[in-house]
C-alpha positions in Angstrom: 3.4 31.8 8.5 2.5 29.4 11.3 4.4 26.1 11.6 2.9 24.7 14.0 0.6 21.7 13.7 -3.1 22.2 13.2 -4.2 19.2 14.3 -3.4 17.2 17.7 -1.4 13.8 16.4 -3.5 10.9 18.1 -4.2 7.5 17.2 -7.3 8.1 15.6 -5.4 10.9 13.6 -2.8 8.4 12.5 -4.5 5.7 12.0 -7.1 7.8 9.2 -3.8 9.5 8.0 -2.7 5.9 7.2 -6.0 4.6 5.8 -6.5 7.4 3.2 -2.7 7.0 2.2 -2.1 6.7 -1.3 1.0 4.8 -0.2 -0.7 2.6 2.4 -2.5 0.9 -0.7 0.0 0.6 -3.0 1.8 -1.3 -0.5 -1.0 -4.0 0.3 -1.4 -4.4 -3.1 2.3 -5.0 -4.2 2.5 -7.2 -0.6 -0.8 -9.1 -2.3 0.4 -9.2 -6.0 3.8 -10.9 -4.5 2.1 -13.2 -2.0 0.1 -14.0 -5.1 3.0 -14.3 -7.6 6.0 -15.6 -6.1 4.5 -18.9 -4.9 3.6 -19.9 -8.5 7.0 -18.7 -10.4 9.2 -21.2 -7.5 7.4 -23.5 -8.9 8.8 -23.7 -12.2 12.3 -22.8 -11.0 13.2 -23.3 -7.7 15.4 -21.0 -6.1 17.5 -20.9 -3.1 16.8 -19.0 0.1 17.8 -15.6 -0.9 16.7 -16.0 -4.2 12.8 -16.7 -3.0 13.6 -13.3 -1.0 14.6 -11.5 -3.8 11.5 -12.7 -5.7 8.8 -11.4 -3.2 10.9 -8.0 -3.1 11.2 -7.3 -6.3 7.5 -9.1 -7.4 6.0 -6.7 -4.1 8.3 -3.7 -5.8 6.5 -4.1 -9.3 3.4 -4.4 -7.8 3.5 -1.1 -6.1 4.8 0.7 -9.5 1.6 -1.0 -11.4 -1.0 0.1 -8.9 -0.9 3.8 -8.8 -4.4 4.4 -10.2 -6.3 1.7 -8.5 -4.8 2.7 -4.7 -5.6 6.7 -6.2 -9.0 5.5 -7.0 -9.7 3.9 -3.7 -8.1 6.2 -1.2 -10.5 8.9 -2.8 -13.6 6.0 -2.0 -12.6 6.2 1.3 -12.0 9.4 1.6 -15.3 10.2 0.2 -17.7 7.3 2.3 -16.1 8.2 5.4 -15.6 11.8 5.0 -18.8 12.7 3.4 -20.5 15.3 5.8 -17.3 16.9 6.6 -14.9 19.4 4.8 
């Protein structure tokens, strides 16, 4: 068995490999769901500097457990607009 690569790594390679990512989306979305989040729960108890850290970590961690279907369902969109006369 071959183990060489099949295809030649170049930006536009990586840059579709990171776009139809599962990962890639799950990220955004827990990065969104904290940026989202965090702001309002300081409100009501204001924390100090590491603590507002800790909050957008661990709000951006739970964010990226809780979206595993909806990143699934749009990598495959993507996958499936651009990709549609190929494969």
């Amino acid at each position: 068995m071959d183990m060489t690569n099949k295809h030649k790594i170049t930006i536009g390679y990586i840059f579709f490999y990171i776009l139809f990512s599962v990962d890639t989306w799950r990220i955004l979305m827990g990065i969104l769901i904290s940026a989202a989040l965090s702001p309002q729960l300081m409100k009501t108890n204001p924390l100090s500097g590491s603590g507002e850290v800790m909050l957008y970590i661990m709000l951006a961690a739970i964010g990226w457990a809780i979206t595993s279907y909806p990143a699934t369902r749009m990598a495959l969109l993507l996958r499936k607009l651009i990709l549609k006369g190929k494969a």
